[in-house]
C-alpha positions, 0 to 999 in steps of 0.5 A: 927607119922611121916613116911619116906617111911614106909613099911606096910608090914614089920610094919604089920610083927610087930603083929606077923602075916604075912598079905598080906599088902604091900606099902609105907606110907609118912606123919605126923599125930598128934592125942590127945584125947579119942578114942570117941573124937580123934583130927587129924591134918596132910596128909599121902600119900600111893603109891605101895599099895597092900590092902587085901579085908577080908580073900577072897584072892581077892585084890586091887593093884597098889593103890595110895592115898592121905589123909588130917586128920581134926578132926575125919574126914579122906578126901580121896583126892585120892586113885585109883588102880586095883580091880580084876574086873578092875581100880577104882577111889574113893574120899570123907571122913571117919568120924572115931568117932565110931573107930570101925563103922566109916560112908562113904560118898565116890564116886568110879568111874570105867572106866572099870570094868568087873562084872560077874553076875551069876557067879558059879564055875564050869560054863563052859560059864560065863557070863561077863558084861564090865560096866562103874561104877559111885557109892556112897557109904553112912553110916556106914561101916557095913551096908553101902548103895551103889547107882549109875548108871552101865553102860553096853558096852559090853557083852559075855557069853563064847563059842556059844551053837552051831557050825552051821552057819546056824542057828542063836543063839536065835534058840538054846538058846531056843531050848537047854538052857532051862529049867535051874535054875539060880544061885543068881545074886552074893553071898557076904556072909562075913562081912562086904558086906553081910550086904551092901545094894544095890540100883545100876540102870543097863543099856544098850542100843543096844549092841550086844550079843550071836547072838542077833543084840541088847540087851537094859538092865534096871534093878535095883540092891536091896537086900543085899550083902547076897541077892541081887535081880533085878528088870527090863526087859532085851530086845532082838532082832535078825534078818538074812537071818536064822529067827527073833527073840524078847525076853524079860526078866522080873525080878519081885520083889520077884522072883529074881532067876525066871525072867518071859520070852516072847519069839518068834523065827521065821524063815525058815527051811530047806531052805524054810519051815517056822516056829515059837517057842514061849516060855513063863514060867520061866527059871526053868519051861518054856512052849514051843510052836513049830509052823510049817507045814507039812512036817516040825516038831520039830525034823527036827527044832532041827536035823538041827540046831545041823547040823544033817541029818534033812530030815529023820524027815520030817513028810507026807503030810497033808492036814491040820495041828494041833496045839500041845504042844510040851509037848504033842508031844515030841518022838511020831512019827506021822504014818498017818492022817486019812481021815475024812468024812463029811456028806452033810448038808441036804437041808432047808425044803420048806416054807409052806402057804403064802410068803410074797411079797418082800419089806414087811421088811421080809427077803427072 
């Protein structure tokens, strides 16, 4: 075969369908032999390429490649382009003795990609991790395995949860967002992906996210396409004028959709008083823990973050102050503290007969 410019779009409008294929093809290739045991020889070089990815509608674009036939074996020498997540760079060979399984043994490299982990249509805030990629990709083309290194340098997740300035994020993120349940980490359920498997090591360190001064990532992406999972911890840390903040996220093996949660928000509310949230569970059953002194209560907390009149849920004053679940205490209004009285300790009765004279080891 040799080709001048080929178009693979009109070339695929030969079968009859119209499949969304495009670019121009330049080389010769001799092949002999049964389809078991082809002998290749020859170079084809690809440019202006659009390469469909399955039916999803998603695609490569702007590819450009370049390839030496040996055998039964293809050598990727190039082949880079836009995938709609970001560039890509690959490299490596295709053994095509199985035509219809051939095995993978490719680097792809992104400078640039932007991924976008828990992902569901409707979401009004997503999640978008911008990554450095350094993969392989290994085995037959129908289950092949993906490992390498992900390297995170920057993050968003959409809009802030609040407008008020004066409260930092972490307050409202453990005040509102929870409880919530996670949706899968991504989902690829058509062939051949969903039968990929992964082994990819995620990492970050010190960025800044949703008003958190610093986020340090390191998971580690397993499972398969159909059900991938993440094991590792994802730390946070936030501090201002407005409060403190450490929290860590642990993905446990065989819970990937319930990540445990460690958390702790201090800070001073109402300009002076201060408080403490302590949040511990998982994102679908969170146990919250709202520490404060009176006149402070929660209510006053959650009024002022949300930039509401928060002095008409200051409580009276108490000469101490009980520790409740929040659970326990959500919507009662305190009324009053009674007084308690103590009655006075009655006095030790004498000691009757002889007392031992001081210095004898008895005690006085």
């Amino acid at each position: 075969v040799t080709a001048y410019d080929l178009s693979l779009h009109e070339t695929a409008q030969l079968t009859g369908l119209r499949f969304p294929i495009e670019g121009l093809v330049r080389g010769n290739v001799t092949a002999e032999g049964p389809l078991g045991a082809l002998k290749s020889s020859g170079s084809l070089t690809l440019t202006k390429a659009r390469l469909p990815l399955g039916w999803s509608g998603d695609a490569l674009s702007a590819v450009e490649g370049a390839a030496k036939f040996d055998g039964q074996t293809m050598r990727v020498e190039k082949f880079t382009g836009q995938h709609p997540t970001g560039d890509f760079s690959a490299s490596g060979e295709i053994d095509f003795t199985n035509l219809r399984d051939p095995s993978l043994k490719l680097a792809v490299n992104s400078d640039k990609s932007r991924l976008r982990p828990f992902f569901e249509p409707n979401q009004i805030r997503k999640l978008g991790l911008e990554t450095h990629l350094d993969l392989q990709i290994t085995g037959r083309a129908s289950a092949a395995m993906v490992a390498g290194d992900a390297q995170i340098t920057d993050a968003s997740f959409g809009d802030l949860l609040t407008s008020n300035p004066r409260y930092f994020q972490p307050l409202a993120t453990v005040l509102n967002d929870l409880p919530f349940d996670p949706p899968p980490v991504f989902s690829l359920n058509s062939a051949p992906w969903a039968d990929w498997q992964w082994n990819v090591r995620f990492q970050a360190r010190k960025l800044r996210f949703l008003g958190f001064d610093r986020m340090d990532v390191d998971v580690r992406l397993g499972g398969t396409g159909a059900e991938p999972e993440l094991i590792g911890k994802v730390d946070f840390a936030a501090g201002n004028d407005h409060g403190n903040c450490d929290a860590t996220l642990e993905f446990r093996d065989g819970f990937p959709q319930s990540p445990s949660i460690s958390a702790k928000v201090s800070g001073p509310a109402l300009s002076h008083h201060p408080f403490a949230v302590y949040v511990t569970g998982t994102p679908q059953h969170p146990i919250r823990l709202v520490m404060c002194n009176p006149p402070l209560t929660e209510r006053a907390i959650r009024a002022e973050m949300n930039g509401e009149d928060a002095a008409r849920f200051l409580s009276g004053e108490s000469r101490f102050s009980l520790l409740v679940p929040v659970e326990l205490r959500e919507g009662v209004e305190m009324a009053d503290w009674p007084e308690i009285k103590a009655e006075p300790s009655p006095e030790a009765p004498p000691v009757v007969g002889n007392t031992p004279a001081p210095g004898n080891g008895v005690p006085q």
